[in-house]
N, C-alpha and C positions, 0 to 999 in steps of 0.2 A: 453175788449181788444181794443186797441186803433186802430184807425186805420190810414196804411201807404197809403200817398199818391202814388198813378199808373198813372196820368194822363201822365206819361213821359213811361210810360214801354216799349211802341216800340218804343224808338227814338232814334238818336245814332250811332254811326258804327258798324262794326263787323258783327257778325255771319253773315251768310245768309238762311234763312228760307224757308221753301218750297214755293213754288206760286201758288201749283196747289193741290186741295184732295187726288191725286192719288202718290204728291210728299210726304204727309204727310204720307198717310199709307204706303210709301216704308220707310220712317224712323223710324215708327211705329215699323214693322215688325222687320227690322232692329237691333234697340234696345230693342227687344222682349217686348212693351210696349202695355199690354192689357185693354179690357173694356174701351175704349176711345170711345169720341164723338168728330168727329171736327165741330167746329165751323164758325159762318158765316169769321171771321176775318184768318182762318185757325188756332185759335189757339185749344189747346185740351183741355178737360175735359176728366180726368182719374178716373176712378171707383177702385183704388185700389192704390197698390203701383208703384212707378217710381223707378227704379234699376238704374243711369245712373254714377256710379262710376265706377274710373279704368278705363276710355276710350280713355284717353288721349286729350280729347275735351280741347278745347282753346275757346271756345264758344256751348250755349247749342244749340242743332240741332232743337231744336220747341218753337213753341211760346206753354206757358204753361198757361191756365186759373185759374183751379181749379182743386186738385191732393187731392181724398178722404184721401188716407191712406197718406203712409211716404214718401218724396220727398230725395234722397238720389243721389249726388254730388259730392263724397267727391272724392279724390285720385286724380283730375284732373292737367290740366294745365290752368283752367278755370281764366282768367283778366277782367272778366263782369258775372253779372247776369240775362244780357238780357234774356230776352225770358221764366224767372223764373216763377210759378203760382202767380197768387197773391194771391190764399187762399191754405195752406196746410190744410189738419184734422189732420194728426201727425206732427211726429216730421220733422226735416228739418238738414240736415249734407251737409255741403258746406267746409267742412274743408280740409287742406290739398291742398291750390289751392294758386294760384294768383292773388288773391282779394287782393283790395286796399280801396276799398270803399263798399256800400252796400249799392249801387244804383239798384235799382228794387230789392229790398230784401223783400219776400214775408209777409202775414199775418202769422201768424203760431199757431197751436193750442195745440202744444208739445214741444218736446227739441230742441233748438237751438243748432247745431254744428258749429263755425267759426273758431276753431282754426288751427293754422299752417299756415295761411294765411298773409301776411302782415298790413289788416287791424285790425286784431284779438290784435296786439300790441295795436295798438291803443286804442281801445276800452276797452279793458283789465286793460288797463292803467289808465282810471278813474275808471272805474267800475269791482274793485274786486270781484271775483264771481256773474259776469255778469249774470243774468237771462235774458228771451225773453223778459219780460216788459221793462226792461231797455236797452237792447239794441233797441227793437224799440223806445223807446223816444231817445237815439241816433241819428237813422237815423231819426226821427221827425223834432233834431233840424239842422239838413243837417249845420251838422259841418267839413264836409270832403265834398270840392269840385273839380273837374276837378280829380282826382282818386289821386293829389299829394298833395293838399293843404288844410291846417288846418284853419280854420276861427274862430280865438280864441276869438272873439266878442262871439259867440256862443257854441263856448269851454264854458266860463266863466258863457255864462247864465247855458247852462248844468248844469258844477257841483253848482253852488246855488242852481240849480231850485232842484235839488238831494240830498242836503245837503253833500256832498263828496269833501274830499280835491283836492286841486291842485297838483297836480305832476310835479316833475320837469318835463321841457319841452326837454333837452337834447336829451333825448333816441329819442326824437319823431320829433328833428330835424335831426336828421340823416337819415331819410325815407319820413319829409313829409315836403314842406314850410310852416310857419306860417304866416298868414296876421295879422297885428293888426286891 
């Protein structure tokens, strides 16, 4: 499995995270999230599953390391993945949100959920029955930057690099700018 670059995972606006052990386990508690270790960075390692759908989050409440089981997202008003693990052990459901990009989008070692989202057009969009491989080479070729903009230099290597036609670009100028 290839693997995504993290050296950016906590950079960035948005959420705001705990700053202290004692803030982490009241969000812990909070969104009934068990078998956790926090880390030096406050971020968690989870021994099991993460529940955090349906919350109405616009940004995830922790910094996430490494989440054994299923990492589950989906229902949100989520516009960032900040704070996401960067290794799931299952599957990974971020669907149903307001993503635009699939920046800090984690390793994953199951099924990929992104649809309903606005980046999900996108991606969809070259890649018919998108699998996890392929949408991490996707985000590999960080073809989608600043969460509005299409960088079709890298569009273009994509689909080569994938052997996959070109699409009109229409549908995808109505949601995102193209750079040449």
């Amino acid at each position: 499995m290839k693997h995504i670059k993290h050296y950016k995972i906590f950079e960035s606006v948005g959420s705001n995270f705990p700053t202290s052990r004692e803030e982490v386990i009241e969000v812990c508690e909070r969104y009934e999230i068990k078998n956790y270790t926090i880390n030096d960075d406050l971020s968690i390692d989870v021994n099991r599953d993460v529940r955090l759908y349906s919350k109405n989050l616009e940004y995830l409440p922790l910094k996430f390391n490494y989440v054994s089981g299923y990492f589950s997202c989906h229902s949100n008003e989520l516009v960032s993945l900040k704070g996401c693990p960067q290794t799931v052990g299952g599957d990974f459901d971020c669907s149903d949100n307001k993503l635009t990009d699939l920046e800090h989008f984690p390793e994953v070692n199951g099924i990929i959920a992104i649809r309903g989202n606005p980046v999900d057009l996108l991606v969809h969009t070259f890649i018919e029955n998108a699998d996890s491989f392929m949408i991490e080479d996707f985000i590999d070729y960080e073809i989608v930057r600043n969460r509005d903009t299409v960088m079709l230099d890298r569009l273009q290597t994509f689909i080569r690099d994938n052997d996959l036609e070109m699409p009109n670009l229409e549908e995808i100028k109505n949601r995102y700018k193209i750079i040449e």
